[in-house]
C-alpha positions in Angstrom: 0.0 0.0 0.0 1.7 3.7 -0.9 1.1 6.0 1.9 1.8 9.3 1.8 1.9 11.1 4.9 0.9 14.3 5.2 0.2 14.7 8.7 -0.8 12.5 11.3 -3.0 9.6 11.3 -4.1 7.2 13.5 -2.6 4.6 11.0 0.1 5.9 11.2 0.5 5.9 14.6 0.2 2.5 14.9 3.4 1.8 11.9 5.5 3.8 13.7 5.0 1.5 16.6 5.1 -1.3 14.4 8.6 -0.2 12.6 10.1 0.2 16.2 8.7 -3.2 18.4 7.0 -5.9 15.7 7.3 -8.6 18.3 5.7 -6.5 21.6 2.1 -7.5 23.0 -0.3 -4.9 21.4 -3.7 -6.1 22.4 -5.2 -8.3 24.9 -9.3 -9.1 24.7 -11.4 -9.7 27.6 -10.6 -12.6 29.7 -14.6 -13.5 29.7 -14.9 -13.1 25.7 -16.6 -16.3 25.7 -19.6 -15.2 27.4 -19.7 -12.0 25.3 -19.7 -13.1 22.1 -18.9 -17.1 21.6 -15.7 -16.6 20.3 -12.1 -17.6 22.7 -10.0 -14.1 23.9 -6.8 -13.5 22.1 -3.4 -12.0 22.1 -1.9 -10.3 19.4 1.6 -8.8 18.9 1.9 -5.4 16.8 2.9 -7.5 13.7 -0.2 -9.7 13.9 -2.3 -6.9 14.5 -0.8 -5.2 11.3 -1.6 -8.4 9.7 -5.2 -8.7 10.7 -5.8 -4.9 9.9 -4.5 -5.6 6.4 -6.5 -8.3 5.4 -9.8 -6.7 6.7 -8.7 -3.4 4.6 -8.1 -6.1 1.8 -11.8 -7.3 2.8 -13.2 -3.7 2.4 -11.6 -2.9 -0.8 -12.6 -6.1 -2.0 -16.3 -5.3 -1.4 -16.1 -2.2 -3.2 -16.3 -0.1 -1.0 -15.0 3.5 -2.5 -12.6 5.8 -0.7 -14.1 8.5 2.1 -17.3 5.6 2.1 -19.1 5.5 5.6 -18.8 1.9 7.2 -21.0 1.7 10.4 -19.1 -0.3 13.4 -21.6 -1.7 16.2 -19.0 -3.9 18.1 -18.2 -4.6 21.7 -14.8 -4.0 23.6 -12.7 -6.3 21.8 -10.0 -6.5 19.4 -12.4 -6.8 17.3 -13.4 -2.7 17.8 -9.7 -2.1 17.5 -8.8 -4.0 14.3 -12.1 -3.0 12.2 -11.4 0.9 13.1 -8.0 0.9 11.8 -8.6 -1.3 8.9 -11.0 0.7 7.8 -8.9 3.9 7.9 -6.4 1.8 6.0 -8.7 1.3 3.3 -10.0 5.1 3.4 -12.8 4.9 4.6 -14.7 6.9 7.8 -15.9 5.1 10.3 -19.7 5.9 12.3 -19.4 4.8 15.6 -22.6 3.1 16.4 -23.2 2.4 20.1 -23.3 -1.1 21.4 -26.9 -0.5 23.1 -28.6 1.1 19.7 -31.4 -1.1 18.5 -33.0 -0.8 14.7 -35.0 2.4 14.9 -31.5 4.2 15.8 -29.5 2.0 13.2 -31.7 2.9 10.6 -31.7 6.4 11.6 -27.9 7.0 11.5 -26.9 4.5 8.5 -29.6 7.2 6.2 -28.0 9.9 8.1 -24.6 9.2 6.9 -25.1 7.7 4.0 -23.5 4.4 5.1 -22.1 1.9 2.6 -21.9 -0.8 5.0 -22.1 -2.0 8.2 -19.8 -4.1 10.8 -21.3 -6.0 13.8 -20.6 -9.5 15.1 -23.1 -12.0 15.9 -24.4 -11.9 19.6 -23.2 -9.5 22.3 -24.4 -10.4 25.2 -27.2 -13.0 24.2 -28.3 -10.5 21.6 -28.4 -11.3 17.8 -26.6 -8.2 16.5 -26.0 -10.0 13.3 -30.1 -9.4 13.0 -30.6 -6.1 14.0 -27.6 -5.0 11.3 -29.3 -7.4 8.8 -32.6 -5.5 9.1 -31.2 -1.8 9.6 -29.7 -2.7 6.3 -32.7 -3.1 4.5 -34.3 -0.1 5.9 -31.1 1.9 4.9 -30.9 3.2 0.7 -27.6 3.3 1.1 -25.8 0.5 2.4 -24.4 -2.4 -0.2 -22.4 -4.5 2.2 -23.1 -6.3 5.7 -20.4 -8.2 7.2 -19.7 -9.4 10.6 -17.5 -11.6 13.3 -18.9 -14.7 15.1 -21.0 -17.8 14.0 -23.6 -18.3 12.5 -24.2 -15.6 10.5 -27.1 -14.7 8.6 -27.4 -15.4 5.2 -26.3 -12.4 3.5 -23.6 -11.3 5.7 -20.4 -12.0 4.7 -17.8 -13.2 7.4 -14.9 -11.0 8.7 -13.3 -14.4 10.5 -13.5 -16.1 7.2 -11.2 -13.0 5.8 -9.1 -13.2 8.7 -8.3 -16.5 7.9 -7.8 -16.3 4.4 -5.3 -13.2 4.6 -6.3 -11.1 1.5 -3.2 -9.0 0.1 -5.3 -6.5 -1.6 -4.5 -3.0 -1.7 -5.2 0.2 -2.9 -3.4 3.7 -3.1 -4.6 5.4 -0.1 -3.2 9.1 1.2 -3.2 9.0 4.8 -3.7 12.5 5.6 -5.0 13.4 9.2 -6.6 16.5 7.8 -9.4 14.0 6.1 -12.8 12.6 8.0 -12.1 9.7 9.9 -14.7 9.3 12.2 -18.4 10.2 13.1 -19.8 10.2 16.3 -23.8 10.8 17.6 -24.9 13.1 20.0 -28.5 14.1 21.1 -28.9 17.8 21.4 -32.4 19.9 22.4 -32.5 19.4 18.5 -32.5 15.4 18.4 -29.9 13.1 16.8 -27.0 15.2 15.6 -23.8 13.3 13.6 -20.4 14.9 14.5 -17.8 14.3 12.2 -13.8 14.5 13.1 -10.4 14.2 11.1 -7.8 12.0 12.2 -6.1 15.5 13.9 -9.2 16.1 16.1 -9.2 12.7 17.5 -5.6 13.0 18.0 -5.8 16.2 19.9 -8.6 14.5 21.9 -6.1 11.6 23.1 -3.5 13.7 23.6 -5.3 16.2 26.3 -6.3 13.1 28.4 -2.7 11.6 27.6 -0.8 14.7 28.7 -2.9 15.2 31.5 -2.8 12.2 32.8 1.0 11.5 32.8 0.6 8.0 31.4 4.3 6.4 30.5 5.5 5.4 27.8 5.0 1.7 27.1 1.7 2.1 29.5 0.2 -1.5 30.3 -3.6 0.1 29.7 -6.5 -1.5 30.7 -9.9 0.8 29.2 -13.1 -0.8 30.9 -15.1 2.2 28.9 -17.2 1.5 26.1 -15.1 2.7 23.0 -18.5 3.7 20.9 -18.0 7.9 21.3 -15.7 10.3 20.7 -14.4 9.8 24.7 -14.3 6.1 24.2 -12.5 6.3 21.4 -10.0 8.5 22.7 -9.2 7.0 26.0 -8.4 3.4 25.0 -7.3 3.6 20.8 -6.1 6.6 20.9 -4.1 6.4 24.5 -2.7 3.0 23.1 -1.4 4.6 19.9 -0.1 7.8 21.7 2.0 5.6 24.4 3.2 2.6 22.3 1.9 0.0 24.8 -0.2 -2.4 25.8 -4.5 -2.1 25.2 -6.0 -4.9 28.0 -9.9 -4.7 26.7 -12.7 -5.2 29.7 -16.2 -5.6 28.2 -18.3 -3.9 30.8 -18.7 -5.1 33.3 -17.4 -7.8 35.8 -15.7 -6.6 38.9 -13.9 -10.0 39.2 -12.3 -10.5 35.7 -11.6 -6.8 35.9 -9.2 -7.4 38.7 -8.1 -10.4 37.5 -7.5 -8.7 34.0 -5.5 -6.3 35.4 -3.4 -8.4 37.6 -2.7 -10.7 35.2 -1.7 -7.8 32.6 0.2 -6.0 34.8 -1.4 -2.9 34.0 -0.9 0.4 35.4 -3.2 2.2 33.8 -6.9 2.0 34.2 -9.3 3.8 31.9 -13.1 3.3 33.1 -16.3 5.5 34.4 -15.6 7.4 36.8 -18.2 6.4 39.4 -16.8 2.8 39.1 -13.4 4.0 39.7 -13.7 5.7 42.7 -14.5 3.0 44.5 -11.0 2.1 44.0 -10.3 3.8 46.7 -12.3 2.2 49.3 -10.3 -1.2 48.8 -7.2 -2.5 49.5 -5.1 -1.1 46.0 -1.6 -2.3 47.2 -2.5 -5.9 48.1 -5.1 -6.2 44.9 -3.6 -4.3 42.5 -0.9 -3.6 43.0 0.3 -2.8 39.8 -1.7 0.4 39.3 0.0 3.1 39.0 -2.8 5.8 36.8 -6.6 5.9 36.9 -8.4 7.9 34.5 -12.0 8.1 35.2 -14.7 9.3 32.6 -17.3 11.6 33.9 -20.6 11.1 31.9 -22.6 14.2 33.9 -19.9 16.6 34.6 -21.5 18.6 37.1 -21.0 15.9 39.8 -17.4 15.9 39.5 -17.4 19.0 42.4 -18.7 17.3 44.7 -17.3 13.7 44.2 -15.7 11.7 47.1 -12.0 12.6 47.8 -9.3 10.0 45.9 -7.8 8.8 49.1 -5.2 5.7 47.1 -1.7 7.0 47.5 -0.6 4.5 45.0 -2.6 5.4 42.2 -2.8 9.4 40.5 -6.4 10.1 39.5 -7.6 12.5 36.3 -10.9 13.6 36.2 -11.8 13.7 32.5 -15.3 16.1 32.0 -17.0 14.8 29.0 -19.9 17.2 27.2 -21.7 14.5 24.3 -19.5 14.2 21.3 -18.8 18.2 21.8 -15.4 17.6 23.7 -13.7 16.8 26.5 -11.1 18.2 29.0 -9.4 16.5 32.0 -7.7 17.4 35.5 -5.7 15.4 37.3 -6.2 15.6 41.0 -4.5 17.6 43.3 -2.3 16.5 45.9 -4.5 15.5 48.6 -7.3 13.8 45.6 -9.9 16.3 45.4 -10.9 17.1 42.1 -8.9 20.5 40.7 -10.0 24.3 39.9 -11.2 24.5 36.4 -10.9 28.1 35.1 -11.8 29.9 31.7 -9.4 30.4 29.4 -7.2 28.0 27.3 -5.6 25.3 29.5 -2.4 23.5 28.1 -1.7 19.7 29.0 -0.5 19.0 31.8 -3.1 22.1 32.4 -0.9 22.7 35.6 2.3 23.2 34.0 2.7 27.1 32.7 3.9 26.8 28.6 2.3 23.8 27.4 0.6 23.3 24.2 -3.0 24.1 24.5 -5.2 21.3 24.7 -8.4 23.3 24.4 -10.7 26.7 26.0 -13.3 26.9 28.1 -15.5 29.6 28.5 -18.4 31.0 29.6 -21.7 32.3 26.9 -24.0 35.0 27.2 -26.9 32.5 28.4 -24.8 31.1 31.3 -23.5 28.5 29.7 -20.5 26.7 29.3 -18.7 26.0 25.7 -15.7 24.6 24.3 -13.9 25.4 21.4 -10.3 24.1 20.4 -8.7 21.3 18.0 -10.7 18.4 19.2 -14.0 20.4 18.8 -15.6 20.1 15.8 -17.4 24.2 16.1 -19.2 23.3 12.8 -21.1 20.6 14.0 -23.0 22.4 16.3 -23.4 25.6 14.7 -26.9 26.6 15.3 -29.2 27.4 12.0 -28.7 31.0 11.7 -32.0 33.4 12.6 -34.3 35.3 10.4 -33.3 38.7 9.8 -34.3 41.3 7.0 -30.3 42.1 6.7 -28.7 40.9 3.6 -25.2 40.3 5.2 -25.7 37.1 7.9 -24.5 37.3 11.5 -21.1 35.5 12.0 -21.8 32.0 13.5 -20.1 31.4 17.0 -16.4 30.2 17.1 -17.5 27.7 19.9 -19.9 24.9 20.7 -22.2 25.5 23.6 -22.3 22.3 25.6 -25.6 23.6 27.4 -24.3 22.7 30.6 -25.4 25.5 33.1 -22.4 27.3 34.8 -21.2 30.2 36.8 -17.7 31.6 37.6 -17.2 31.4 41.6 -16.5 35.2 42.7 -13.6 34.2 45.5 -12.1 32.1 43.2 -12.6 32.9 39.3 -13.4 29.0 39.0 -16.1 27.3 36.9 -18.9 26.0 38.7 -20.8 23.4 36.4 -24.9 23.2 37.6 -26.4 21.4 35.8 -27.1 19.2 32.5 -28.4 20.6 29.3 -32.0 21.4 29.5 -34.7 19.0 28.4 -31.9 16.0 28.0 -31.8 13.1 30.6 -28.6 11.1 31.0 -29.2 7.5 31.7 -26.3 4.7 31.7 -24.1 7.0 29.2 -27.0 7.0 26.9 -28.6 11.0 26.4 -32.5 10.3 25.8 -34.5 14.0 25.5 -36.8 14.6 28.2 -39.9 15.1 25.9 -39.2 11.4 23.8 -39.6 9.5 27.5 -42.5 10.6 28.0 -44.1 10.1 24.8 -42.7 6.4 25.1 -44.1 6.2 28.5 -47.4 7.2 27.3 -46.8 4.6 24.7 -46.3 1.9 27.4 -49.8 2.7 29.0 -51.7 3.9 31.6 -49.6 3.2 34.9 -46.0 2.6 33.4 -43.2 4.2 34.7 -39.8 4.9 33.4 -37.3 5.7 36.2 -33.6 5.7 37.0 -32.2 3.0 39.1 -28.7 3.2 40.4 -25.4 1.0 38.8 -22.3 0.6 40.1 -21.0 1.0 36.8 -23.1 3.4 34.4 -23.9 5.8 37.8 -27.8 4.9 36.5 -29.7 2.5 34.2 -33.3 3.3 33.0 -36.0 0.7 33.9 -39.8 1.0 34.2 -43.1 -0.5 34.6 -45.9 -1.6 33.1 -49.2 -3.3 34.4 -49.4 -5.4 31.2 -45.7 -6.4 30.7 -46.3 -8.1 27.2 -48.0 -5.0 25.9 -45.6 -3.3 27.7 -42.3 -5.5 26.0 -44.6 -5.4 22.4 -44.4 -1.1 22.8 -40.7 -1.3 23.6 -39.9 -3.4 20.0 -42.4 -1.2 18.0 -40.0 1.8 19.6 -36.8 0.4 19.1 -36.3 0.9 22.3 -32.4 0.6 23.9 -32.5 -3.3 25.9 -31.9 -0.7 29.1 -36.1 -1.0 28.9 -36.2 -3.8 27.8 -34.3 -5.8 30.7 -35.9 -3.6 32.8 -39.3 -5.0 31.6 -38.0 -8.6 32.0 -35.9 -8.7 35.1 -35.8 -5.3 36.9 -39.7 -4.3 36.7 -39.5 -1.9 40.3 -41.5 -3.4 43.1 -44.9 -1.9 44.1 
């Protein structure tokens, strides 16, 4: 394959690693694949990797798929993720992140929405035939021409990635790997619905690189990312941390607590990448006698305005980063302070390490008119979520904003000239890492009956999952498939209906 490189890419990240340590351990799956997806965990060195990405590039190009096509990826936290992302950028195409807990309605509404030309799932995650919802998303989708898929027993129709795997294709095609192009598209939901944020190869690098800096990972980190790698955040805190330090990706499919630690301990990690809620209770446990390998925890916050008042990081063994996470507009983090409560944020550009004066910026926040807080820098895609501009009589229009306005409510503290975050964007409701707006629960709880309910019920891992009930829970399970509903409902419906 002729490469040409231009600026950075996250292929190119990886053969620069490649060039310098062939033979190194690159990626590690879950030690639980089995019950995930069917299929036995691997191991794979940087030159099998390379290997396995070129022949599912080969598979790609083979399909004819044309350069800058959209391929939709719905996969768990395996190599799997890892491989399909940078074949796929091998083969010059952009890749739409499709989140693991999306069912049909919200396939089919992103596939049309990008114009997708195919589609990459694998069989069951979880119990769940993922092979069938990407079969029928398909068919509701004008635009896509190729299905394929990892796993067995595939549906007719769906070509087999493991079957490429095996087979080794050598096919390639002349590809310039330039990180100014699209790589990747991400979904938000906004006060406007759905929204599809695209970013180049140099915004997702800028986005690793803030939470890299930040949080002083070595290099040659042993990482171990228990985050779901399907957003922007996900993407950048396991990929693009394991490209950026040349070491080691450990994959936990959330979530067991008990091949967690055993992951980690048999890995050696020290470096742990995982919600933030989950990882705080780190703390409350014995770190040096069960891992005591862990050096760096990183924990993702999903609802930022709880980071203020979080418990205090009391492990003296372990250096915690808060990372504040606003949709798929951006993210910034802060490592702790000496004695682990979370530190000041202020306006203004903050370099990374954000506490070390002359860095290179990593971002800016700031404050808008409506008391709001917004981002703008090279991880934030401004364009995206430029709002349509307002009927005037002038000929000339009004500039659009050079920042994105997460909607997150804030205030500056008078004493202190630091950002106080409120509260969440109006009329959206966080729930497990999933945004859902305010107005479309309650039209799907009037869809569910009289006397459902939809609530939030804690998790140790996602901080909440939604459940609900119904008095008729087959009417109530028949609503939930004619929605598309995420399987949050639909488990609740099953197994978590709430008592009384």
């Amino acid at each position: 394959m002729i490469q040409t490189n231009v600026s950075p890419t996250l292929d190119g990240l990886f053969q620069r690693i490649l060039a310098r340590q062939p033979d190194a351990p690159a990626l590690l799956d879950p030690i639980n694949k089995a019950r995930i997806t069917g299929q036995a965990p691997r191991r794979m060195t940087f030159a099998q990797a390379d290997r396995a990405i070129a022949s599912l590039a080969a598979h790609f190009v083979e399909a004819g798929l044309p350069i800058n096509s959209v391929i939709g990826v719905q996969l768990p936290n395996t190599i799997e993720f890892m491989l399909t992302v940078l074949a796929a950028h091998r083969a010059g195409l952009i890749v739409a992140l499709l989140p693991q807990l999306w069912r049909q309605a919200e396939l089919t509404m992103a596939l049309n929405r990008t114009g997708a030309r195919a589609i990459v799932t694998t069989a069951k995650i979880d119990g769940v035939s993922h092979a069938d919802l990407a079969m029928n998303a398909a068919a509701e989708a004008f635009s896509i021409r190729h299905v394929c898929g990892f796993g067995e027993d595939l549906p007719e129709g769906m070509a087999s990635l493991d079957l490429a795997l095996k087979v080794g294709s050598t096919t390639e095609r002349t590809v310039v790997q330039d990180g100014r192009k699209a790589a990747l598209i991400s979904f938000d939901v906004t006060s406007d619905g759905l929204r599809a944020v695209p970013r180049t190869h140099l915004n997702l690098i800028a986005g690793g690189l803030a939470v890299f800096l930040e949080s002083r990972v070595p290099q040659g980190t042993r990482l171990m990312s228990a985050f779901a790698p399907s957003s922007f955040a996900g993407l950048t805190s396991s990929l693009l941390l394991w490209l950026l330090s040349g070491g080691t990706l450990s994959l936990h499919h959330p979530f067991d607590g008990e091949a967690l630690e055993s992951q980690i301990n048999d890995s050696a990690c020290d470096t742990l990448v995982a919600p933030a809620p989950m990882a705080l209770r780190l703390a409350d446990i014995d770190m040096a006698s069960r891992l005591p390998t862990l050096r760096h925890v990183i924990g993702l916050w999903r609802m930022p305005e709880q980071i203020a008042s979080s418990a205090q990081w009391t492990a003296e063994q372990a250096k915690f980063t808060d990372v504040y996470l606003f949709g798929e507009i951006g993210l910034f983090g802060a490592r702790r302070t000496a004695d682990g409560v979370p530190a000041p944020i202020k306006p203004g550009p903050h370099g990374a390490p954000r506490d070390i004066p002359g860095t290179s910026i990593a971002g800016e926040s700031l404050l808008t008119p409506k008391g709001t807080l917004a981002l703008r820098g090279p991880m934030v895609t401004v364009a995206a979520y430029a709002p349509p501009p307002p009927p005037a009589d002038s000929m000339i229009a009004a500039a659009p904003p050079d920042y994105a306005d997460t909607g997150y409510a804030a205030r500056l503290d008078r004493s202190s000239g630091v950002i106080c975050i409120t509260s969440p964007p109006s009329g959206i409701v966080s729930v497990g890492g999933y945004r859902f707006l305010s107005q479309d629960l309650q039209e799907w709880a009037k869809r569910l009956g009289q006397g459902a309910l939809l609530t939030a019920l804690p998790d140790r891992l996602c901080g909440f999952r939604l459940a609900g009930r119904a008095q008729d829970n087959a009417r109530g399970r028949e609503a939930l498939n004619e929605l598309g509903l995420n399987p949050l409902m639909a488990e609740a419906f099953r197994d978590r209906s709430i008592p009384g």
